[in-house]
N, CA and C atoms as a LAMMPS dump frame, in Angstrom:
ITEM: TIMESTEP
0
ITEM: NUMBER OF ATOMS
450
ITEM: BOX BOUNDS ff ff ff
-5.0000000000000000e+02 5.0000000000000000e+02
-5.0000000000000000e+02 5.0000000000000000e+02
-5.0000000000000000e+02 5.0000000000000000e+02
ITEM: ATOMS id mol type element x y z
1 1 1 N 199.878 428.532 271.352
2 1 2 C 199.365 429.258 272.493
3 1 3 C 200.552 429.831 273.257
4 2 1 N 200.386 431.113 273.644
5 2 2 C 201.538 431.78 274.23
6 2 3 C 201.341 432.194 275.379
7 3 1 N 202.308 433.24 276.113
8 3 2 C 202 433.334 277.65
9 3 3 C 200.731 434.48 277.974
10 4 1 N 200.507 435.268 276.878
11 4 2 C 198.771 435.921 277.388
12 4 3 C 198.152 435.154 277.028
13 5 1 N 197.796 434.391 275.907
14 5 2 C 196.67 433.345 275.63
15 5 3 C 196.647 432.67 276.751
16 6 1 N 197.437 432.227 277.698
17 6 2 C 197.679 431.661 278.995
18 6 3 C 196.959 432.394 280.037
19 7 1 N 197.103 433.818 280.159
20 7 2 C 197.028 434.773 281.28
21 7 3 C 195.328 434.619 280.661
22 8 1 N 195.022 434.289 279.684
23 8 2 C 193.646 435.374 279.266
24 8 3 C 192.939 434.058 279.531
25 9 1 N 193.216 432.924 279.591
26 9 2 C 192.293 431.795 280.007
27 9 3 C 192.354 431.745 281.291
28 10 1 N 193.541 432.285 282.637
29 10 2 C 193.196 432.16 283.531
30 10 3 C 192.751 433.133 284.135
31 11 1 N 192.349 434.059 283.572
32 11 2 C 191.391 435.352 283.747
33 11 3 C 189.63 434.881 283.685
34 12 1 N 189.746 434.32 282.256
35 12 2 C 188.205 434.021 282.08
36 12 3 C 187.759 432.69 282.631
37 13 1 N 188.916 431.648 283.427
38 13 2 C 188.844 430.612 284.305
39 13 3 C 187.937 431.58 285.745
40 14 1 N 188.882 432.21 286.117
41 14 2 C 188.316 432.968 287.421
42 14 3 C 186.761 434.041 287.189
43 15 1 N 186.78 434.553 286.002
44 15 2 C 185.276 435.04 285.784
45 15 3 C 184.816 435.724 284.622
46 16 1 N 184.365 434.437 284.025
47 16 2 C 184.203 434.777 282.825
48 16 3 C 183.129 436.088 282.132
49 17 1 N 182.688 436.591 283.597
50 17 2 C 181.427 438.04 282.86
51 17 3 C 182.377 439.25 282.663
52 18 1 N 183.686 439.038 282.955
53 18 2 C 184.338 440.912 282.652
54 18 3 C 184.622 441.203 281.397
55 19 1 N 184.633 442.387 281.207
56 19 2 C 184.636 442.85 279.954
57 19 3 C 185.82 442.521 279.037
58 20 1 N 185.918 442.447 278.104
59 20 2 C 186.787 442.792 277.054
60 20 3 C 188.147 443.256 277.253
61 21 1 N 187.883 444.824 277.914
62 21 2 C 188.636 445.724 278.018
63 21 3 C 189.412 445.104 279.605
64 22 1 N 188.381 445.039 280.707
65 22 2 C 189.12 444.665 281.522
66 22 3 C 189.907 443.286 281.658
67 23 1 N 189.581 442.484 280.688
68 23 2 C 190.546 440.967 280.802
69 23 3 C 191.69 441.943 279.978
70 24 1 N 191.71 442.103 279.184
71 24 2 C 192.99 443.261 278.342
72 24 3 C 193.77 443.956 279.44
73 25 1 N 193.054 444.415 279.667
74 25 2 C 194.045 445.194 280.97
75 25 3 C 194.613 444.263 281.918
76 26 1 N 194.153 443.328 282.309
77 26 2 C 194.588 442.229 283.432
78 26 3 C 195.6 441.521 282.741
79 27 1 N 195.671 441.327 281.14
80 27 2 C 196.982 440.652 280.76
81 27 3 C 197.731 441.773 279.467
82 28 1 N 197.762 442.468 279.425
83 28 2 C 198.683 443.774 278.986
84 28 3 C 197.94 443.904 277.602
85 29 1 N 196.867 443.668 277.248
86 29 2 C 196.914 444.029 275.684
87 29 3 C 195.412 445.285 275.995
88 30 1 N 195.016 445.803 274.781
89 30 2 C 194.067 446.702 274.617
90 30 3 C 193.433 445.62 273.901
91 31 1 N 191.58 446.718 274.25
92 31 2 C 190.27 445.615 273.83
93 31 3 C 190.609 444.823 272.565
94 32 1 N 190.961 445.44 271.154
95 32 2 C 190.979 444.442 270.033
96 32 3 C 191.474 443.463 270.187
97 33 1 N 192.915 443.507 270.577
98 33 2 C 194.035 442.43 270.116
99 33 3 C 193.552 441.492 271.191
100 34 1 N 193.052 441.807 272.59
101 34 2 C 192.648 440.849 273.532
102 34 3 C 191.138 439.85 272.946
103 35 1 N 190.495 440.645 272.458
104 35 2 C 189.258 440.246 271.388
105 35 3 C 189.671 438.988 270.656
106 36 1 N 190.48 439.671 269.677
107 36 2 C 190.556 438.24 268.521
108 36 3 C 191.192 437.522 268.958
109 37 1 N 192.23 437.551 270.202
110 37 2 C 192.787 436.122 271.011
111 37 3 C 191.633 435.244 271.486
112 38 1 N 190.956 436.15 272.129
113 38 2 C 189.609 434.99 272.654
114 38 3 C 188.614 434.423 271.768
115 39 1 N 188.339 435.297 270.463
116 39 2 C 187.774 434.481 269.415
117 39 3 C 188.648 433.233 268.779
118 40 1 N 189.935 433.386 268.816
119 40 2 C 190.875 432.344 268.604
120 40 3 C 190.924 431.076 269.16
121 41 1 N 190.752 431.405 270.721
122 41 2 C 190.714 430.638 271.667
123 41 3 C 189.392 429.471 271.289
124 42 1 N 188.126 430.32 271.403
125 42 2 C 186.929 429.746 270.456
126 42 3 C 187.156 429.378 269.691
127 43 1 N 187.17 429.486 268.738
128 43 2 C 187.498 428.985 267.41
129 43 3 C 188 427.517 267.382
130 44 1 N 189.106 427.486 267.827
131 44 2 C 190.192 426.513 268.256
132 44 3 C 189.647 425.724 268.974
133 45 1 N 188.493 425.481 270.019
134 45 2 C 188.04 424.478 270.758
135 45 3 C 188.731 424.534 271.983
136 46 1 N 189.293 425.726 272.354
137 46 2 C 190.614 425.798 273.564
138 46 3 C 189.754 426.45 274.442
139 47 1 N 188.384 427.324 274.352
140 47 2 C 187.332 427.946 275.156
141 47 3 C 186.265 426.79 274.886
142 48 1 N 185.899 426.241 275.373
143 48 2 C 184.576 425.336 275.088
144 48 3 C 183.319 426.083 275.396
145 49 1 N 182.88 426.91 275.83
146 49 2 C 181.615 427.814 276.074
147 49 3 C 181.8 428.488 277.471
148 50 1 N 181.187 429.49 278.592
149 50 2 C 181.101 430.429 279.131
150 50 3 C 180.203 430.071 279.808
151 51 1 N 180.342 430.078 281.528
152 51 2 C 178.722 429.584 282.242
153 51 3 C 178.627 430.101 283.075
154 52 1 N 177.936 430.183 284.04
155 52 2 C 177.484 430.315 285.349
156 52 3 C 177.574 429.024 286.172
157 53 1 N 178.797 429.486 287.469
158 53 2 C 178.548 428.17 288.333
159 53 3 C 177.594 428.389 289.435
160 54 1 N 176.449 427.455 289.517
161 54 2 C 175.426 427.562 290.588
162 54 3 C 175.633 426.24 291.586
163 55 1 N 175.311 426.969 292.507
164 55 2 C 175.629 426.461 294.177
165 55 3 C 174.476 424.905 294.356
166 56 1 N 175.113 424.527 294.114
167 56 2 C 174.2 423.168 293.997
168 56 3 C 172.91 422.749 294.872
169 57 1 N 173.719 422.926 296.496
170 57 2 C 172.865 423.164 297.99
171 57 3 C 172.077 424.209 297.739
172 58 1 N 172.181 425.838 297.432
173 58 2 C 171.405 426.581 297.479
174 58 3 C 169.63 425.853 296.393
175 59 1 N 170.523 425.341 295.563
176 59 2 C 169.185 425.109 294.342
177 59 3 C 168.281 423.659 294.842
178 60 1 N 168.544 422.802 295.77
179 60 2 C 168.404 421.892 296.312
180 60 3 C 168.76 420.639 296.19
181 61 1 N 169.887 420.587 295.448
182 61 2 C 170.85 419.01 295.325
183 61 3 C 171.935 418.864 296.293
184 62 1 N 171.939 418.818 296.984
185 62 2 C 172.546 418.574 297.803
186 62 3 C 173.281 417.518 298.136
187 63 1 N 172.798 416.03 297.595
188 63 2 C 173.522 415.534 297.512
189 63 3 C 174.716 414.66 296.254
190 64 1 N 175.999 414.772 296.715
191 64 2 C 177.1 414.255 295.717
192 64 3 C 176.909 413.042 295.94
193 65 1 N 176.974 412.074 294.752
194 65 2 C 177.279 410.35 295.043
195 65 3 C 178.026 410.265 293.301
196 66 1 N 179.194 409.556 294.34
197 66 2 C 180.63 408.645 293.048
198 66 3 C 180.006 407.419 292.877
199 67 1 N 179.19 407.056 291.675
200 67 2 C 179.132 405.804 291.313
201 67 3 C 180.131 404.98 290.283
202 68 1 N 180.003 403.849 290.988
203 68 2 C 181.495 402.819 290.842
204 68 3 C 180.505 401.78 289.769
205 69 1 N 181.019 401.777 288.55
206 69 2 C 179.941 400.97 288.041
207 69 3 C 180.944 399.695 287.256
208 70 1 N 180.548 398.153 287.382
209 70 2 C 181.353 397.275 286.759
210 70 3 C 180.339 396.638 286.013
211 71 1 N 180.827 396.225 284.544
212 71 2 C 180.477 395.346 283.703
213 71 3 C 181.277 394.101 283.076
214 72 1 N 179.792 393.005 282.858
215 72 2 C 180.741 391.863 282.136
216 72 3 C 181.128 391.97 280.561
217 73 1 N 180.258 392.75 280.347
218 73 2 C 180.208 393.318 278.574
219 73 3 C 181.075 394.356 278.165
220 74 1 N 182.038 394.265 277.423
221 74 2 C 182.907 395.187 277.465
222 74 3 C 183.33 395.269 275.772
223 75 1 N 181.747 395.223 274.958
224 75 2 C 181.975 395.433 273.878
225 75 3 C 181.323 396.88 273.01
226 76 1 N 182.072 397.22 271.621
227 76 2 C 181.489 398.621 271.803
228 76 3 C 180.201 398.958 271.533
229 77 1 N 179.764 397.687 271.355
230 77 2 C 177.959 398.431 270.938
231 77 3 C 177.304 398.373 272.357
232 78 1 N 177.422 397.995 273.487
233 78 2 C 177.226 397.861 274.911
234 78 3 C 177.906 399.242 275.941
235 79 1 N 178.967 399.688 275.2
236 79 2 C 179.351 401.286 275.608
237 79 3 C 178.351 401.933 274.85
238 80 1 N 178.26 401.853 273.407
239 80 2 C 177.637 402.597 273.026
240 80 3 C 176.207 403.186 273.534
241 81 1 N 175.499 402.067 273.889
242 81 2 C 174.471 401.925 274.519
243 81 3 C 174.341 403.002 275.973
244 82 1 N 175.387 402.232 276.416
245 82 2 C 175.436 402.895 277.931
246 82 3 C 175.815 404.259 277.774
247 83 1 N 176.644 404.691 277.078
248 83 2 C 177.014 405.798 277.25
249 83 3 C 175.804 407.105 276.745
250 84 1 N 175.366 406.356 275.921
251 84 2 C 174.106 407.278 275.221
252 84 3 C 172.757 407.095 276.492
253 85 1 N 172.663 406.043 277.038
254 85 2 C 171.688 406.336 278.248
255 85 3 C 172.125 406.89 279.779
256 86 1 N 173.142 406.967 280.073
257 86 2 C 174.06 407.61 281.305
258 86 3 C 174.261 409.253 280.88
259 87 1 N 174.689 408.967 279.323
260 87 2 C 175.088 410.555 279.256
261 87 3 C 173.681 411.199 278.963
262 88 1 N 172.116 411.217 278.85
263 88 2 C 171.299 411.705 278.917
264 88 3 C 170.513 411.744 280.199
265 89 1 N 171.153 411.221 281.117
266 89 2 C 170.355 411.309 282.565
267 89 3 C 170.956 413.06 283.13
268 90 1 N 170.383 413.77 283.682
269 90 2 C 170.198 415.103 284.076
270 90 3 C 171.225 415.117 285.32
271 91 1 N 170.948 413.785 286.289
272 91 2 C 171.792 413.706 287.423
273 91 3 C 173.342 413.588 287.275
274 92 1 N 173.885 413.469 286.308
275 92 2 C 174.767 412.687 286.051
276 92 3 C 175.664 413.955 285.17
277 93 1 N 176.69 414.704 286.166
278 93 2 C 177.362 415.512 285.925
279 93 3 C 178.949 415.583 285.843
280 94 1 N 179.504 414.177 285.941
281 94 2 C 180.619 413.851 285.377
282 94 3 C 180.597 412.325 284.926
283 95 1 N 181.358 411.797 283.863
284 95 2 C 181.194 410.403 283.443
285 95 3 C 182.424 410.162 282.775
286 96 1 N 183.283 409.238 283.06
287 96 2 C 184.303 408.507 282.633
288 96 3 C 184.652 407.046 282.364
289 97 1 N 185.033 406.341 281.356
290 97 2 C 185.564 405.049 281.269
291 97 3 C 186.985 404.399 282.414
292 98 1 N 187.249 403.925 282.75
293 98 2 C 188.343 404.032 283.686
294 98 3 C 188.906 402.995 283.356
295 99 1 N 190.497 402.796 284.001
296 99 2 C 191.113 401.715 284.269
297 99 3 C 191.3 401.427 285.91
298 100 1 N 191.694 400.013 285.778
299 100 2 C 191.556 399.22 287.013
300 100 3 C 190.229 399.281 287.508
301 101 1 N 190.026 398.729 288.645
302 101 2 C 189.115 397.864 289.326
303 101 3 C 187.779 398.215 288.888
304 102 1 N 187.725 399.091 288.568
305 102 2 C 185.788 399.365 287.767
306 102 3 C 185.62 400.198 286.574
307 103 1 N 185.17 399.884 285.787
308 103 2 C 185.1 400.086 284.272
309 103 3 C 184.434 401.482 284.021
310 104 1 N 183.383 402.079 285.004
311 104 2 C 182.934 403.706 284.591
312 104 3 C 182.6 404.139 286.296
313 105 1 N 182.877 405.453 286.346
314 105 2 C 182.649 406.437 287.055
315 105 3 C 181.672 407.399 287.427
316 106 1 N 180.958 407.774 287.958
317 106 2 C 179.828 408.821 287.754
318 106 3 C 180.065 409.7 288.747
319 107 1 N 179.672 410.818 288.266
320 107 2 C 179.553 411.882 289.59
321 107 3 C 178.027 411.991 289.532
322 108 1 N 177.264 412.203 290.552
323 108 2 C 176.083 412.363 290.408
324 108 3 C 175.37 413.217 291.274
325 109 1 N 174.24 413.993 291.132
326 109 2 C 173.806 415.327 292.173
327 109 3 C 172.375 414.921 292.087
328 110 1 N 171.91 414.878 293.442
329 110 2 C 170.229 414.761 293.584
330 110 3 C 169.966 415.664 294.721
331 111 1 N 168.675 415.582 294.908
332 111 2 C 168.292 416.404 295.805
333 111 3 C 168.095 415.602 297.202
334 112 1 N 167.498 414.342 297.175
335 112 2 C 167.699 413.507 298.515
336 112 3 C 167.636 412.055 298.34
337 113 1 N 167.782 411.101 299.105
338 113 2 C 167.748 409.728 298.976
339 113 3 C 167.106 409.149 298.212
340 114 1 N 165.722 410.006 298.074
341 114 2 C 164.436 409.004 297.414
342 114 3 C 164.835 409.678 295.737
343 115 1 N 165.529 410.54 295.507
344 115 2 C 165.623 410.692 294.404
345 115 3 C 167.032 410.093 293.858
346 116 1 N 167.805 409.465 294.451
347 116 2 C 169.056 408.981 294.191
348 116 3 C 168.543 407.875 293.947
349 117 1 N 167.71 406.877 294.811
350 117 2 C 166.41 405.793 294.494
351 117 3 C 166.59 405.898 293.28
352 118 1 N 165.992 406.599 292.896
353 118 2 C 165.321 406.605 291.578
354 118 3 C 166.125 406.871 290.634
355 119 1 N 167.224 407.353 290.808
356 119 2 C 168.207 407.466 289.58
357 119 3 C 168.503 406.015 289.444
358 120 1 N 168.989 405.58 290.46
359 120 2 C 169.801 404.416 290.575
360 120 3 C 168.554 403.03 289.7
361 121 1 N 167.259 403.089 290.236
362 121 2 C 166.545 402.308 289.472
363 121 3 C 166.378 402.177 288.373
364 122 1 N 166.467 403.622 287.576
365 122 2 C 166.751 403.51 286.217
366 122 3 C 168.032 403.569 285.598
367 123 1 N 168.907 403.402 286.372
368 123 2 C 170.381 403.223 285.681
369 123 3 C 170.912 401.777 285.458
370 124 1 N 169.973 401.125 286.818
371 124 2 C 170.204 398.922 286.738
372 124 3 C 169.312 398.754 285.606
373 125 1 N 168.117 399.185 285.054
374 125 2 C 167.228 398.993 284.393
375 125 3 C 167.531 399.234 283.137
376 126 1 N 168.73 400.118 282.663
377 126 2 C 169.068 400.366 281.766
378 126 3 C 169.709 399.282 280.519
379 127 1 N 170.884 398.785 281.466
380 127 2 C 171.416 398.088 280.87
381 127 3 C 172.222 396.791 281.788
382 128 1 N 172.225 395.44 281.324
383 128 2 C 173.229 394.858 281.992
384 128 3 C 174.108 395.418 283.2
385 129 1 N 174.578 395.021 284.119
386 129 2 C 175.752 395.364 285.013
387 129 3 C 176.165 394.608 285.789
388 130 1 N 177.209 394.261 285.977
389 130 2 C 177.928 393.585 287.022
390 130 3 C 178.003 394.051 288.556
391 131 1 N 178.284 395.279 288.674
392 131 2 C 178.306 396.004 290.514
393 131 3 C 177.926 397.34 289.702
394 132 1 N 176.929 397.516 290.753
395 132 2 C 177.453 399.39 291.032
396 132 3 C 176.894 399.624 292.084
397 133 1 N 178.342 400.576 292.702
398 133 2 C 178.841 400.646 293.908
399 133 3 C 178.618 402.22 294.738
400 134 1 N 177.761 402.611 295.22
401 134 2 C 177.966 404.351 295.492
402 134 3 C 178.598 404.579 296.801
403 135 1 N 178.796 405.986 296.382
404 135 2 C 179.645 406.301 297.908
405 135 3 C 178.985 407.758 297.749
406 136 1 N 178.385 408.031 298.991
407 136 2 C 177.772 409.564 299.159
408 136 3 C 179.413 410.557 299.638
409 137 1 N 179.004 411.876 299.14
410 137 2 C 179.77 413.085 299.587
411 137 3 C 179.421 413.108 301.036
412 138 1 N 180.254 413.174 302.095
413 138 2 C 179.927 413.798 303.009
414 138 3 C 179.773 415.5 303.401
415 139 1 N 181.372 416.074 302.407
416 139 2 C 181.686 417.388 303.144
417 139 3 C 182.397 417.484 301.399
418 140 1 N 181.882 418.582 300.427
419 140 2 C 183.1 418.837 299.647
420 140 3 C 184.078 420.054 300.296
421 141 1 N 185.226 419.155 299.969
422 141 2 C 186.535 420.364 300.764
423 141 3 C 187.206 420.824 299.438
424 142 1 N 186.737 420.707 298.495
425 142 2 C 187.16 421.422 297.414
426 142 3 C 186.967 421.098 296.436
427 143 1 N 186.786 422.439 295.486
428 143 2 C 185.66 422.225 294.097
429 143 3 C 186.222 422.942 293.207
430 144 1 N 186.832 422.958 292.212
431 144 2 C 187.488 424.126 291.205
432 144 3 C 186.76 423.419 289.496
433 145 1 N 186.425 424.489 289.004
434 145 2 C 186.702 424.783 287.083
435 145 3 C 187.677 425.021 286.672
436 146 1 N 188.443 425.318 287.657
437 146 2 C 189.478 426.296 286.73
438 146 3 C 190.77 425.056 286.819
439 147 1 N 191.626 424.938 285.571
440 147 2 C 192.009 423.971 285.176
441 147 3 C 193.67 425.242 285.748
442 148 1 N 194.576 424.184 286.1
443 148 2 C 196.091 424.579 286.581
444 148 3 C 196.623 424.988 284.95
445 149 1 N 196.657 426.215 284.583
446 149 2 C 197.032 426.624 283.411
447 149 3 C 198.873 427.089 283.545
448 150 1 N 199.548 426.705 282.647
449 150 2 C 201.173 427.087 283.333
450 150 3 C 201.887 427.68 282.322
C-alpha cells in the first residue's frame, strides 16, 4: 500500500458516495488507474464494504450503554456460545474480548430504558455470568469511522 492508496482511503473514509473521477482528482490519478486501486483495495480486504452513517437520535436510539461483562467460564466452547448469541442481538453494535478487569465489552444502542430492560434480560438469560456492569452515554463528544490513516 502506497501514499495514494493512503490518500484514496482517506477520501472514501470522509465520503464514500463520490465518484470515481472525483476521488481521482482529489488524489492525482485519472478515473481508471484510481478504479483498479479501489478494486484492489476490495479485493484485499483493506475496503471492507461502503455505508451510510445514520444519526442514531434522529432514528430513535438514543440511547448509548458500555456493557462491562465478567465471567467465571473462560473456556472456548462458552465464548463460542456467547459470542454467537451477543453477536446476533441487533442492539449490540460493538463487541470485544478484553484484558484486565472484565472479560467482554459491549457498545449498545436502544431506544429507551424499557428497551435496554429487555436487552439486558435476554443477555443474563443467555448464558452464565459473573457481573455485568452498564454505564449509560450521557453526551457523545465524539464519534469518528474514519480510522487515523498515515
Amino acid at each position: 500500500m502506497d501514499a495514494i492508496d493512503r490518500k484514496i482511503l482517506t477520501v472514501l473514509q470522509d465520503d464514500a458516495s463520490l465518484s470515481v473521477a472525483e476521488i481521482g482528482n482529489r488524489v492525482g490519478l485519472s478515473s481508471t488507474p484510481c478504479w483498479k486501486r479501489i478494486q484492489r483495495l476490495e479485493a484485499d480486504g483493506i475496503i471492507l464494504k461502503r455505508v451510510a452513517l445514520v444519526d442514531q437520535d434522529r432514528i430513535g436510539l438514543g440511547i448509548t450503554v458500555f456493557v462491562s461483562v465478567e465471567t467465571a467460564d473462560h473456556s472456548q466452547e462458552w465464548l463460542d456460545r456467547f459470542a454467537k448469541l451477543v453477536g446476533a442481538m441487533p442492539e449490540v453494535m460493538e463487541f470485544y474480548r478484553m484484558a484486565g478487569d472484565v472479560d467482554y465489552m459491549l457498545r449498545v444502542v436502544v431506544s429507551d430504558m424499557a428497551a435496554y430492560d429487555g436487552f439486558y434480560k435476554r443477555l443474563i438469560a443467555a448464558v452464565p455470568l459473573k457481573n455485568v456492569t452498564s454505564r449509560f452515554a450521557m453526551e457523545k463528544i465524539k464519534s469518528t469511522t474514519a480510522l487515523p490513516i498515515r
